[in-house]
Structures are given as C-alpha cells and as structure tokens.
Backbone bond lengths (Angstrom), bond angles and torsions (degrees), N, CA, C in turn:
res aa  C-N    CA-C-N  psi(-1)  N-CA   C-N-CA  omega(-1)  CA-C   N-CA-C  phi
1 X - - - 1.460 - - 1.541 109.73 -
2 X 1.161 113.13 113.83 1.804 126.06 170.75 2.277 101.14 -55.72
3 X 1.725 65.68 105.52 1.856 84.15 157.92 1.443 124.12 -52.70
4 X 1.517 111.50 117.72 1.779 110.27 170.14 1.565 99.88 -35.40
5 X 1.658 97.50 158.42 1.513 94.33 160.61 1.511 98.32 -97.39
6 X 1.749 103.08 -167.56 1.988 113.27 -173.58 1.325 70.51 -81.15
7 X 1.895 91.53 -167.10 1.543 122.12 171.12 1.602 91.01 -81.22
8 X 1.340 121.53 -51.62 2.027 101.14 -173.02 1.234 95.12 -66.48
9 X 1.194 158.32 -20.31 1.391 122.01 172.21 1.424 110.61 -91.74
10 X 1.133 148.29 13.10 1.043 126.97 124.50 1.684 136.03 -89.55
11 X 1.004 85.08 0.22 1.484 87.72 158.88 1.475 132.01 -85.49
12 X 1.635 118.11 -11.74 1.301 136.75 -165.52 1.546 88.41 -109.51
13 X 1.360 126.08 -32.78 1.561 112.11 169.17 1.496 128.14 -69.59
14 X 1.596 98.34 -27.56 1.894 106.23 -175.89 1.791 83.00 -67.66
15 X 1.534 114.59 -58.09 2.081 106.68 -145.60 1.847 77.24 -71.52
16 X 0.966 171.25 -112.89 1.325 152.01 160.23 1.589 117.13 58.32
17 X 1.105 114.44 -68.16 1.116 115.57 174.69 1.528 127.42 -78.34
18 X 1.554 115.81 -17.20 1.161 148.18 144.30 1.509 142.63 -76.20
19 X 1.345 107.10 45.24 1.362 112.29 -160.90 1.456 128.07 -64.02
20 X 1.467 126.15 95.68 1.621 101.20 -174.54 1.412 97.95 113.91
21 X 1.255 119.36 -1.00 1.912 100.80 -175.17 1.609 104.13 -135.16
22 X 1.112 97.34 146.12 1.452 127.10 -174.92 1.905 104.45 -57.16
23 X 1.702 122.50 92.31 1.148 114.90 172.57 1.198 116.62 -103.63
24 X 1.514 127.98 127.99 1.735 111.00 142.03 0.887 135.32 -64.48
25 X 1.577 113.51 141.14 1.601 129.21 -174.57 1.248 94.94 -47.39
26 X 1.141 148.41 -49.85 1.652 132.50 -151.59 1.400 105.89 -73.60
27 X 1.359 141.59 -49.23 1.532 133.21 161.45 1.439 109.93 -14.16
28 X 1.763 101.61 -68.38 1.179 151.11 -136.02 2.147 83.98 -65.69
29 X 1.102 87.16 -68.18 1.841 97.49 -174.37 1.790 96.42 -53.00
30 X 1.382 93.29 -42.90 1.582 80.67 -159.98 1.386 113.02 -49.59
31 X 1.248 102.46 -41.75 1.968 98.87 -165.96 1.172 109.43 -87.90
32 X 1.659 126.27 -5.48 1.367 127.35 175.87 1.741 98.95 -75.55
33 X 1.236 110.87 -37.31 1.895 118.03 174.67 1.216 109.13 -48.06
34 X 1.817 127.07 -46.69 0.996 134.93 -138.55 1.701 97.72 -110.55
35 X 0.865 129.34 -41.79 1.595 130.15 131.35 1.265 122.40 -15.60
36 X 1.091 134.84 -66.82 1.056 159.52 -160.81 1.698 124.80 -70.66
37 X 1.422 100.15 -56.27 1.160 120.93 154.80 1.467 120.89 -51.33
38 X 0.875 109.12 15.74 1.877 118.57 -163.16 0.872 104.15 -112.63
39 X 1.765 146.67 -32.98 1.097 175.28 -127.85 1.436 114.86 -169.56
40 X 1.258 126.50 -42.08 1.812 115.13 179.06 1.369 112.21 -125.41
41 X 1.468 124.21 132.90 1.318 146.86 -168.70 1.771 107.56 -56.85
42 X 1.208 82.41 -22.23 2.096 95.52 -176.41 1.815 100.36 -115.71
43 X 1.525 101.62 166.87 1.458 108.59 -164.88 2.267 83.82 -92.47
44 X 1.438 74.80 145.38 2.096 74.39 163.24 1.467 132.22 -68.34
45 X 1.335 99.03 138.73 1.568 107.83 -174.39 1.573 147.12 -59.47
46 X 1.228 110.38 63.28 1.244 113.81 -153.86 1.552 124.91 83.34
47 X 1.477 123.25 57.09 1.205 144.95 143.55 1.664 108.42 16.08
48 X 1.447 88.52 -86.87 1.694 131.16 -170.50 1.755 121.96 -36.38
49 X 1.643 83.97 -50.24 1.806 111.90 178.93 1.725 97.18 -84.61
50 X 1.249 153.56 -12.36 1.359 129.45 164.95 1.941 116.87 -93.03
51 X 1.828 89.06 5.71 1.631 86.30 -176.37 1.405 91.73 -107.30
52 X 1.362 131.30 -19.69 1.104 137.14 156.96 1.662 128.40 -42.70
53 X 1.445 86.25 -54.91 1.758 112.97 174.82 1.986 106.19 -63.65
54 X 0.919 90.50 -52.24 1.917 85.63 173.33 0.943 134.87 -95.08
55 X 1.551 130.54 14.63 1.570 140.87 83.95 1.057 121.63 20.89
56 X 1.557 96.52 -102.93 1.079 114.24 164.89 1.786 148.67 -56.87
57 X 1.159 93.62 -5.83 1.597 135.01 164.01 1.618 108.38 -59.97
58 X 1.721 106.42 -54.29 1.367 122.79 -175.34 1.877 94.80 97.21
59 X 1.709 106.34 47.52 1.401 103.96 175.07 1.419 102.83 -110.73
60 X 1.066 114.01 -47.27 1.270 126.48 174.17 1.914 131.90 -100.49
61 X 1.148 114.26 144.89 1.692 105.09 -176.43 1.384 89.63 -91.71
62 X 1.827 102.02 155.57 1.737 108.42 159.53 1.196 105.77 -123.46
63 X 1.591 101.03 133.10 1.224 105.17 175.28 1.062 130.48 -98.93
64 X 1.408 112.54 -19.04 1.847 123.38 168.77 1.406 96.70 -142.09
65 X 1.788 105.45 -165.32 0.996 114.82 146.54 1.534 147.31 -55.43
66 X 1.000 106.46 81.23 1.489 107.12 175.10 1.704 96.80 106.03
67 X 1.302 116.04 38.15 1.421 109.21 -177.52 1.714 96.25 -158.47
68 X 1.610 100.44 126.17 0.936 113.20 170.38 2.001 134.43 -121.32
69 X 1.251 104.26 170.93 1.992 89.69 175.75 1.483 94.05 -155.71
70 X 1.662 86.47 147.41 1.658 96.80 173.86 1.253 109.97 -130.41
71 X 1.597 84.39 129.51 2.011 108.45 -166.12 1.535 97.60 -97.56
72 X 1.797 123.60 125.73 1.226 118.91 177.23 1.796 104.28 -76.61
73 X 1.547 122.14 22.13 1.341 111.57 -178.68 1.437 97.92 -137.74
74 X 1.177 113.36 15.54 1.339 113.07 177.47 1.460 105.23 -114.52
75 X 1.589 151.59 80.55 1.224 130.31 118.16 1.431 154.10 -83.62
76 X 1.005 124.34 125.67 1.240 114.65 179.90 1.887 111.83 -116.72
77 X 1.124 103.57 100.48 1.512 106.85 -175.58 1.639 99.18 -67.61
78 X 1.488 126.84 107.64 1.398 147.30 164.69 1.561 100.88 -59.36
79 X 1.598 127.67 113.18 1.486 110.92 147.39 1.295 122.45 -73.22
80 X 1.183 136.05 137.42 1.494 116.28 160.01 1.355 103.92 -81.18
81 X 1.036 129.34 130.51 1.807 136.74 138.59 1.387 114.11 -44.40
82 X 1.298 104.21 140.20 1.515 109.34 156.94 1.775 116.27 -124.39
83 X 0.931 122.27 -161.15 1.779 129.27 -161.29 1.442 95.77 -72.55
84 X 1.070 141.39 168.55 1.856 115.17 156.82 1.800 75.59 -106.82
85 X 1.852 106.10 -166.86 1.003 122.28 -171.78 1.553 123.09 -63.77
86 X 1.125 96.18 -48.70 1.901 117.98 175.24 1.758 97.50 -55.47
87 X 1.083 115.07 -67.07 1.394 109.44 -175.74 1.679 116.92 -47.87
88 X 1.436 107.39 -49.31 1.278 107.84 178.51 1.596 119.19 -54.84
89 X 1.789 115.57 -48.23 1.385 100.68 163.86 1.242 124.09 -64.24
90 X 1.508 127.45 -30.50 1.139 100.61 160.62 1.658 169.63 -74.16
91 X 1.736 82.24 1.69 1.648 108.13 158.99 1.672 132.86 -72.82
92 X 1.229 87.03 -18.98 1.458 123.52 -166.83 1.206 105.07 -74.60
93 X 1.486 105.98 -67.71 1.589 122.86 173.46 1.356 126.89 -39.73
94 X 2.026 111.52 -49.20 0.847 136.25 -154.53 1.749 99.27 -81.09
95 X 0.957 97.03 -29.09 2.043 121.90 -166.29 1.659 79.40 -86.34
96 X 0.955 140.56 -83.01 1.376 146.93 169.57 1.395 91.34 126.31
97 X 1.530 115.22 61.04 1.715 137.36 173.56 1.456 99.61 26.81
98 X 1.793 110.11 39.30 1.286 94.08 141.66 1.438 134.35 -120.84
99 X 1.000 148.64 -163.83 1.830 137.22 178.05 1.205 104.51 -96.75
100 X 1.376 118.43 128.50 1.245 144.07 -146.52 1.930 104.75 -65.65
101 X 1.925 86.54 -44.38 1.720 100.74 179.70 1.497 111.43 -77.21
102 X 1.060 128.38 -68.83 1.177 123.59 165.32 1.332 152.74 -76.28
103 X 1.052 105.87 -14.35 1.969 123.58 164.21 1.561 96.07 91.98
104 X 1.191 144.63 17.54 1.399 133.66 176.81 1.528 100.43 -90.88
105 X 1.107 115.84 171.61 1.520 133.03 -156.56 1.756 107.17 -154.38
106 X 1.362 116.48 -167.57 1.600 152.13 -174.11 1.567 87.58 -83.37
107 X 1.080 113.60 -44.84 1.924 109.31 -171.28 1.832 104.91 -79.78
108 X 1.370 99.42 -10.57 1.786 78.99 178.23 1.477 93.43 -116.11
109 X 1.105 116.20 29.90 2.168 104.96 164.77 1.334 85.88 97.48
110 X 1.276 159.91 -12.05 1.600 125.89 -156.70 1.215 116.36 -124.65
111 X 1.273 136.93 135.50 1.287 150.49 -172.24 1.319 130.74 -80.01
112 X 1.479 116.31 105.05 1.629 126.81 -169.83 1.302 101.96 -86.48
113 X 1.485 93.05 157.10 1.683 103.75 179.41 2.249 80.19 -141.08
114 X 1.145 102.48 153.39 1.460 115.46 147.46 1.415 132.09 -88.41
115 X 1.161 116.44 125.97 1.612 148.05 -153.61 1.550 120.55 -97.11
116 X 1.196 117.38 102.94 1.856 99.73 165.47 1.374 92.87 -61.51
117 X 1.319 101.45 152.17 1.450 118.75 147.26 1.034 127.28 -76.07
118 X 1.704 116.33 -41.50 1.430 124.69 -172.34 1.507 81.60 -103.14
119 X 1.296 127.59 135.02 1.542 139.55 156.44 1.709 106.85 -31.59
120 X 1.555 114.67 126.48 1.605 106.20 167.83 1.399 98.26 -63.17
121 X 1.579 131.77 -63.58 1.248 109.75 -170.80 1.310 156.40 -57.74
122 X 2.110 89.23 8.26 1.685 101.80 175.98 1.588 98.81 -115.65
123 X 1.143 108.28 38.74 1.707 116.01 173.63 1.859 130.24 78.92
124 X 2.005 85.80 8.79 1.507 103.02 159.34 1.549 120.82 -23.24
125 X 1.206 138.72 131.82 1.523 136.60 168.54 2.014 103.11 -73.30
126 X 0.950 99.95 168.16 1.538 122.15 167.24 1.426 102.49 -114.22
127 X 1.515 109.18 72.73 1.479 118.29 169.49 1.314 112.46 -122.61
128 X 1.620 133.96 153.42 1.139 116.34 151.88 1.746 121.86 -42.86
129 X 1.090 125.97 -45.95 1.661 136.28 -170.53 1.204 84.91 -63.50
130 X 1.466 146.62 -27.87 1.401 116.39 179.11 1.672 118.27 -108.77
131 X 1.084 93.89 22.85 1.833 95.34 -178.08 1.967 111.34 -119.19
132 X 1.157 123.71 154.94 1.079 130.96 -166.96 1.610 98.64 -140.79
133 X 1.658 104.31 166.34 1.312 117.64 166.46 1.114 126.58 -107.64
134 X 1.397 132.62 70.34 1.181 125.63 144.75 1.735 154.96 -25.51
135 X 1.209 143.53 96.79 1.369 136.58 126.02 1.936 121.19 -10.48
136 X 0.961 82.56 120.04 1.742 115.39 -171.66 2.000 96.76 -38.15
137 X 1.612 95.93 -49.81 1.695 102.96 -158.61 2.032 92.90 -74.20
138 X 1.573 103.40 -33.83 1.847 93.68 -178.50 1.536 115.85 -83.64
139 X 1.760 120.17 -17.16 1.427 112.04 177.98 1.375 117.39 -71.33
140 X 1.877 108.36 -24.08 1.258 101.71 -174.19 1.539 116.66 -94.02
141 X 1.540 107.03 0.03 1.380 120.40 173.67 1.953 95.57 -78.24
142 X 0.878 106.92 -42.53 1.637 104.45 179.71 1.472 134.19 -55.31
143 X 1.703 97.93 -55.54 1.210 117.87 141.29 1.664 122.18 -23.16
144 X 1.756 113.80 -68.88 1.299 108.38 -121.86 1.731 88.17 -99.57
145 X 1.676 111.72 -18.24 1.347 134.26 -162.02 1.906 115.09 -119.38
146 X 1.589 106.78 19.49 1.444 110.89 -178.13 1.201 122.20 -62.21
147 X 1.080 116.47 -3.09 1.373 147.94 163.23 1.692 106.69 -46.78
148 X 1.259 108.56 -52.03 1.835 126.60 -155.44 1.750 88.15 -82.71
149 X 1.691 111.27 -16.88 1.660 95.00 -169.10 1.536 100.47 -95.62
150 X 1.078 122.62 -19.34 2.066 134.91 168.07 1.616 96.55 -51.51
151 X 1.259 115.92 -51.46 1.347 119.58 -157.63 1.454 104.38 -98.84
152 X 1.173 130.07 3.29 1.095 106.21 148.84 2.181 115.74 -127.76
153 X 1.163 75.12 29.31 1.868 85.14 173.66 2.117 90.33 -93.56
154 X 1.588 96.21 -46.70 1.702 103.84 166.90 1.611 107.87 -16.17
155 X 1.630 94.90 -83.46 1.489 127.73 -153.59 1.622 102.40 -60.27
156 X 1.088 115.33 -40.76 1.692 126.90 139.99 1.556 123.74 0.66
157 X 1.370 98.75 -88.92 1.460 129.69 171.22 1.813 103.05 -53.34
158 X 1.259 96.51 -71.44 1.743 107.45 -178.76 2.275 104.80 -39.25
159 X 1.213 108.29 -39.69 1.151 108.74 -171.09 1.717 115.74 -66.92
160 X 1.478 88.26 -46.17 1.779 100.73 -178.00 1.450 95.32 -69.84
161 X 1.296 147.20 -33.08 1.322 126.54 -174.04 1.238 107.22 -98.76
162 X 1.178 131.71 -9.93 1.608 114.80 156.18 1.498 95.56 -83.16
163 X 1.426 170.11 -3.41 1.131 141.48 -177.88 2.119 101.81 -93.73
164 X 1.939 106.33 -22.57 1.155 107.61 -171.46 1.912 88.87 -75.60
165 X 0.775 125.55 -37.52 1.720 133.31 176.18 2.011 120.21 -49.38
166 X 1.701 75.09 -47.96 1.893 90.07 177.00 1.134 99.19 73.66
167 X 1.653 115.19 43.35 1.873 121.16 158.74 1.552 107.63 -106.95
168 X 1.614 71.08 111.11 1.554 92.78 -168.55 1.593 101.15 -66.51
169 X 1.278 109.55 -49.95 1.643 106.75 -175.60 1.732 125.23 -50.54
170 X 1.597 112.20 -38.30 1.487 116.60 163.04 1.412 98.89 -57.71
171 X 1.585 116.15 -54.70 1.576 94.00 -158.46 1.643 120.86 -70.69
172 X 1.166 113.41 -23.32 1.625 116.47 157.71 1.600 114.36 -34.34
173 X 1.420 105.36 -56.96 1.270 122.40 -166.88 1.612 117.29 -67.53
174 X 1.452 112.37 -53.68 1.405 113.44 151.22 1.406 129.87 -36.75
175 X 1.440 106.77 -47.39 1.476 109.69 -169.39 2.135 98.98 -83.04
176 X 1.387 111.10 -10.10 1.044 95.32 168.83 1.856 127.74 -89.97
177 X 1.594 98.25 -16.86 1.019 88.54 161.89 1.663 144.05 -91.28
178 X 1.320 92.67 -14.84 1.654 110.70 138.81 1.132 141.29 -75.89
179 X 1.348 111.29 42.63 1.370 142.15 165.53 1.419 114.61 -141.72
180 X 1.386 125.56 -20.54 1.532 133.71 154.09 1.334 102.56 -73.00
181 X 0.946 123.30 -27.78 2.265 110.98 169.70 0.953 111.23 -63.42
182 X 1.437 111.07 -56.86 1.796 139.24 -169.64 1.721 101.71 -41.17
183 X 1.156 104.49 -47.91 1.653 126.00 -147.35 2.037 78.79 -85.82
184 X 1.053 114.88 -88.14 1.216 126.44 -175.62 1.687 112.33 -46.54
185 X 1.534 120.88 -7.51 1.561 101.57 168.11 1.561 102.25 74.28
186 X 1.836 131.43 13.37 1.136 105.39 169.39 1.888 127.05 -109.98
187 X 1.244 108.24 126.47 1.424 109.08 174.26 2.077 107.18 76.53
188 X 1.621 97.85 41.41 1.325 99.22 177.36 1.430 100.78 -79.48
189 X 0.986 150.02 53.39 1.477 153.24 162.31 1.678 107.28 -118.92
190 X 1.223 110.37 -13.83 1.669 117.82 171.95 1.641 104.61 -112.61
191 X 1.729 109.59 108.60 1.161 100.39 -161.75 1.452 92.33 -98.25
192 X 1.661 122.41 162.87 1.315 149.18 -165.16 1.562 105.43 -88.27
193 X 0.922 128.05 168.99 1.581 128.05 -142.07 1.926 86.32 -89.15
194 X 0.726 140.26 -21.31 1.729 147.00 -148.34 1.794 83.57 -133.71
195 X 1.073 135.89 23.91 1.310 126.42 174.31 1.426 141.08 56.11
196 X 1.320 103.15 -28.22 1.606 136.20 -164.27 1.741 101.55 -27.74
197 X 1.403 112.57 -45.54 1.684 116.85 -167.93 1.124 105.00 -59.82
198 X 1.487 123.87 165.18 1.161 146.69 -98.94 1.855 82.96 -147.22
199 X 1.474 137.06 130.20 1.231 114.45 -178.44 1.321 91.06 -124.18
C-alpha cells in the first residue's frame, strides 16, 4: 500500500506543478484539503504554516502577502540554528532557571526549555541577548498564540497615534487593553508604551 504523502509534500507537488507563477495560499490549501481527505478522516493541520515553513526553508519565494512561487533554480536550503549547549546554560543561569514570564522554576515541578525571542526562522541570532527562559505551559502559549504579539505590537502603534492626536477615548481603550495582557500574563516581553508590563 502507497504511503500518504506529509502536507510539505504535497505542497511541493501543487508549486511543482506550477512552476514560476505567482500562487495564493488559499487555492493552494484548498487542494492540499482535498487531497488529503482521500486518505485522513480529519481535514490537514494547518495547510498555510508548512507553505510558510518552506519559505522559510528557502523552498519557496514570497512574493506578497499570502502569495507564493516555486522557482526550479531557486534553492536555498535555510539551516535553522539552534542554542549550542554552553549558550543554553548560559541563559539559564542568567534567568536563574526561572521563566522569564512567570518566575516559576525546576523547584515548582515545571519544565524549562530556552527561547529565541526573536523567532530563528525570522532571522533570530543564536545569541545569548536573544534567548530567554521559558516554562513549557508559556513557550507553547508563544508558539501556539504569536498571533496575540502582532496585535498587540498593533495596539502599540494605535496608542502612540492616538496620544500624538490627544484621543483621549482610544487612549483609554488602548491602555485598557494593555491591562487585559497584563492581567492574563500574555507577551510581557513586549513592553506597553508607559512600561507597566511585567518582563
């Protein structure tokens, strides 16, 4: 019996069959779904993020938002780096093996890993200055919710130009939702225009 392929290999067969032309992901997902469904009882897991991932791979070029092309003369196999060992204890140390967001540690049961801050795959360094100590339950909130750090780098921007405006009512509003992060523990490593978060 012929093995399913992953989602990147079918995703490297659709831009494949398309050599050279400008696709959107949404085609792109669709027929990887519809594929897919052929072989698994459930729809595939995030489409979007493995055409993203081989991108960033150096499999595919992007040409906009949400639009990609695959050049059969264009590869560039991307390594990602990771911490080596020395670096990792020394984030560790420096953090004093505890999680950066919440202050828990090895002494209260929970399991650290070290953290880029800046994503390796958006050209993060392998420096100490760019690594953190994370708790297992906030890396995968980071991971799984990077989403929540766009939107409030947004609310950011939105704040300083209602304060250059002197709208008082946005800036209420900003500052209230930077106090729903605060409260909730999310993305205190991006501090709020008045500092207030929690590092």
């Amino acid at each position: 019996m012929k093995k399913p392929k992953t989602i990147n290999e079918l995703v490297m067969k659709y831009f494949k069959k398309h050599p050279g032309e400008d696709l959107h992901h949404g085609p792109v997902v669709d027929w990887i779904t519809k594929i897919w469904l052929k072989d698994h009882k459930t729809p595939p897991r995030d489409p979007w993020r493995a055409i993203r991932q081989l991108h960033q791979e150096g499999k595919l070029i992007k040409v906009g938002k949400g639009i990609y092309r695959y050049d059969p003369n264009y590869n560039h196999n991307v390594k990602l780096q990771d911490f080596s060992p020395k670096e990792k204890k020394a984030i560790l140390e420096r953090d004093r093996y505890k999680c950066v967001v919440c202050g828990r540690g090895l002494k209260d049961g929970v399991e650290l890993v070290v953290d880029h801050i800046k994503p390796k795959d958006k050209g993060g360094a392998n420096n100490i200055g760019n690594g953190q100590t994370l708790c297992m339950e906030h890396n995968l909130m980071k991971k799984n919710y990077s989403q929540t750090e766009s939107a409030k780098k947004y609310f950011i921007k939105l704040y300083e130009k209602s304060v250059a405006n002197n709208d008082e009512r946005m800036i209420k509003f900003c500052r209230k939702v930077f106090d729903v992060y605060e409260k909730y523990e999310i993305n205190g490593h991006i501090l709020r225009p008045n500092g207030k978060d929690k590092n």
